[in-house]
N, C-alpha and C positions, 0 to 999 in steps of 0.2 A: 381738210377742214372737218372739225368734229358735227355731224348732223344734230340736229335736238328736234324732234318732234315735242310737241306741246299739244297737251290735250285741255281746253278750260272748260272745267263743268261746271253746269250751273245747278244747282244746290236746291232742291224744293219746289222743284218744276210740281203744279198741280197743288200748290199751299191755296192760292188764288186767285182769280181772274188776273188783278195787277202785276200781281208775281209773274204770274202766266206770261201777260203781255210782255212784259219789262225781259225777260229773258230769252222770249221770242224775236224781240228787238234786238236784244245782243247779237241774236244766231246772226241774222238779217242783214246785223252789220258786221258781220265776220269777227264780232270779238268773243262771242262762246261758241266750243265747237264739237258739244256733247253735254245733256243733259243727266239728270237724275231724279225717278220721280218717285212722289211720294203718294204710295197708290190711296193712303186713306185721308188723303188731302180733300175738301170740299169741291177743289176744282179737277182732280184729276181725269174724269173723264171727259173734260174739254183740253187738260196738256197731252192729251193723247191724241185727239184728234187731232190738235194743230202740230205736234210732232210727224203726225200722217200727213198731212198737209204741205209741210215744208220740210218733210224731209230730213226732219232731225234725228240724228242718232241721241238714243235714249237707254239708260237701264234704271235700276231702281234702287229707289233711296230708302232700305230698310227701316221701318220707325217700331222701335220697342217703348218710345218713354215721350208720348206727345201723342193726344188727341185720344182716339179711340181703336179696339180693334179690328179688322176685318173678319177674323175666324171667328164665324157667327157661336159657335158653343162657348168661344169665349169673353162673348160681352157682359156674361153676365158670373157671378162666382170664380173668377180667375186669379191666380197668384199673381198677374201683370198688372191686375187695378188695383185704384187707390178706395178708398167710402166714396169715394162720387162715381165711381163707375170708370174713371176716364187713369189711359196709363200714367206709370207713377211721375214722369217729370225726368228733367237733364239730371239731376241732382240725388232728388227720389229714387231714381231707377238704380242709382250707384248704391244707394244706402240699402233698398231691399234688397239686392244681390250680396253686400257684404254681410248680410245679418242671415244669409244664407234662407232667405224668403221666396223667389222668385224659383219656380219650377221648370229646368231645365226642357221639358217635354212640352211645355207648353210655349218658350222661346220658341222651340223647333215647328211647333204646330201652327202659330202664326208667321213665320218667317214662311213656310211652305204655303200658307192661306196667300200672304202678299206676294210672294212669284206667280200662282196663277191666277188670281187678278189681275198681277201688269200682264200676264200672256192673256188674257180676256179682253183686254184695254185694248193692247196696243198690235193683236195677232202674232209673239211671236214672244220666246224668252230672252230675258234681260241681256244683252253680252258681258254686262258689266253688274256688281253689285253693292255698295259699300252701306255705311250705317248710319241714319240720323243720329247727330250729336256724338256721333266717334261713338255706338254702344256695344259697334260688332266686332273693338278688339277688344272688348273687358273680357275679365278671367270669366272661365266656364261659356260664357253669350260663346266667343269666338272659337269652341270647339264646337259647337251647334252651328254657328255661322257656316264654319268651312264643310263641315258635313254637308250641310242642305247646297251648298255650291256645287260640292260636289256631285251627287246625288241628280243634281239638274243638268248638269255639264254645263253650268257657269263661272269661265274663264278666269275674269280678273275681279280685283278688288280695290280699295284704297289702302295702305298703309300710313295714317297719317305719322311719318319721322318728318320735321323738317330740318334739313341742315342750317346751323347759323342760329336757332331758334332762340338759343341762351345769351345771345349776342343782343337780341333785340330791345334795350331798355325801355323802348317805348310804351310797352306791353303791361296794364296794368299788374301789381304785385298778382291780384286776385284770382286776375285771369288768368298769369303765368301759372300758378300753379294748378290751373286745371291742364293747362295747356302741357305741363309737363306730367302731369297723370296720365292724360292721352300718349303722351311722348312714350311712357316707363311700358304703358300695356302694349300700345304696339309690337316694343322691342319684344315683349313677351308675347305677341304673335306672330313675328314670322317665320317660328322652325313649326306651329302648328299650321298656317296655309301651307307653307312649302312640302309639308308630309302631304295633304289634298290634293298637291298641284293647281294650287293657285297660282296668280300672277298677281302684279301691281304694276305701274310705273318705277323707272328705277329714280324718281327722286318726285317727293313730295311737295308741296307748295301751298299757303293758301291761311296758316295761323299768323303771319305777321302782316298781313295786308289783308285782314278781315277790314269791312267797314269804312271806319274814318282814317285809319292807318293803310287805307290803297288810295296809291297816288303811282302814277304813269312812272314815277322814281324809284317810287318802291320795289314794286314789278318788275321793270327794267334789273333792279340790283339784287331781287332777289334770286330771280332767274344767271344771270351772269355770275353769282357769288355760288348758286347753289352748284353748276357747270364744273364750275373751277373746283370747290374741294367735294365732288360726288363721292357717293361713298363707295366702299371697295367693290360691293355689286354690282355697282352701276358698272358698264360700257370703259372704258378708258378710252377705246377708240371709236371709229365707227357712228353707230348711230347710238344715242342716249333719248329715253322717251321722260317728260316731265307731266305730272299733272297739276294743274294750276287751280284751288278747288275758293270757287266764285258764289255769292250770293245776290246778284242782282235783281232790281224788279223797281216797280211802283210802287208804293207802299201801302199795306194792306189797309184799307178802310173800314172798322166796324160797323154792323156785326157781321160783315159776310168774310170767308177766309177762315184758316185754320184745320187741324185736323179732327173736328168735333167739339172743340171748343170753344170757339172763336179764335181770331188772330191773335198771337202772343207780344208783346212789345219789340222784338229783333225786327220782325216784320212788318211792324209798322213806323218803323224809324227813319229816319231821314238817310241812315246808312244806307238802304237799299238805293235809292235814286243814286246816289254819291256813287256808289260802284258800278250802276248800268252806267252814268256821266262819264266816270272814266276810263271804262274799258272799251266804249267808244272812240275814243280820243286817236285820231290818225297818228299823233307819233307814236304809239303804242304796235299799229300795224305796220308803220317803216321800222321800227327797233326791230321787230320780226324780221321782216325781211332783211336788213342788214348784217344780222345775228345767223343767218340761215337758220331759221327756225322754221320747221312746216306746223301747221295747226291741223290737231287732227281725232278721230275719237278711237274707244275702245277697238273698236270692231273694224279700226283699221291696220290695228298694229299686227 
């Protein structure tokens, strides 16, 4: 019988105390079982301590385009800010980089400020590392990305491909196509992590059961559909590892939360409650277990 380990990260460990809790609750309840944080979070160095605390495996949720920087020379005069001082945005950060704005050396120069603050945080380097808002497979970011992984001797990454993806009508028009930008750049990074020797999970998870679109059914089919037609890297036999990429919590209450901004609308949404609700959900943990699934993190595999 084919193994699957299952890794579910929770996504913005350290945005805010609620966040905080809510994903703390998940670990708790064995429904996440590996974090990612976000070092320039307002709460981050309280998800670090309660990661120390209970024991969570944690690595770091790179942010280039939300909230503020950490690499003190660049908060102020940087090619990564917007006129208000604070990075450009999900959207913005795309559009400075395609108009060939965004100075690659200064990517590098805060992606290297935010690994030693999570090793200042949390005593120790990230085992895992991937990118707020998918920005560490965009063109140019993701040859700086894999460089500074490398460079650290940080192992793995995400590769957001999800199999099935184009299959999902549910999926607003608008959304889909960002979803599938994310999809096209990936594709366009995995011959540059694999030159680094990166890793990933061999099958992704996590764009069709964002939100109000996860439901204990979804999960269940997404995982079993994704199993069934893995793609050629993945394992055929043996053990297969899935990452299942989660955004639970409380909902952020203004003004506290955020990366320097305040709390952004994702975070304060009722989506968040709705996915710690479900990924609680005991038939969730028996589907696991009938499935042979182990639940597990980076820095186990």
């Amino acid at each position: 019988m084919l193994q699957v380990k299952l890794i579910i990260t929770g996504d913005d460990f350290g945005y805010c105390p609620r966040r905080n809790q809510g994903i703390v609750d998940c670990f708790l309840a064995g429904a996440v079982s590996n974090v990612s944080l976000l070092v320039n979070g307002s709460a981050a160095a309280d998800a670090a301590k309660l990661a120390r605390r209970y024991n969570i495996p944690i690595g770091l949720h790179a942010n280039l385009s939300e909230g503020s920087p950490v690499c003190e020379v660049l908060k102020t005069n940087s090619s990564l800010l917007n006129q208000d001082g604070f990075f450009h945005g999900k959207m913005g950060f795309r559009t400075a980089l395609s108009k060939g704005l965004l100075k690659m050396s200064e990517v590098k120069q805060e992606l290297k400020a935010q690994v030693e603050l999570f090793r200042e945080l949390t005593g120790h380097l990230p085992p895992h590392m991937d990118g707020h808002q998918h920005v560490h497979v965009l063109p140019e970011v993701r040859n700086v990305f894999a460089e500074v992984l490398e460079e650290y001797g940080i192992k793995y990454t995400r590769v957001p491909i999800e199999p099935g993806l184009h299959n999902c009508d549910w999926i607003p028009p608008s959304l889909m196509d960002f979803y599938l930008g994310v999809e096209e750049d990936s594709f366009n990074t995995v011959d540059v992590f694999t030159k680094h020797g990166i890793r990933w999970a061999d099958i992704y998870i996590g764009l069709s059961t964002m939100g109000r679109n996860m439901s204990v059914s979804s999960i269940q089919s997404a995982i079993d559909s994704a199993v069934l037609q893995r793609p050629p890297r993945a394992p055929q036999s043996g053990t297969v590892t899935i990452e299942l990429m989660v955004h639970p919590g409380y909902p952020s209450v203004p003004p506290v939360g955020g990366c320097g901004e305040g709390p952004d609308d994702f975070s304060q949404s009722w989506e968040r409650l709705h996915e710690l609700q479900t990924l609680i959900k005991p038939e969730l943990q028996s589907h696991y277990k009938s499935r042979n699934i182990q639940l597990c993190s980076f820095k186990d595999l």
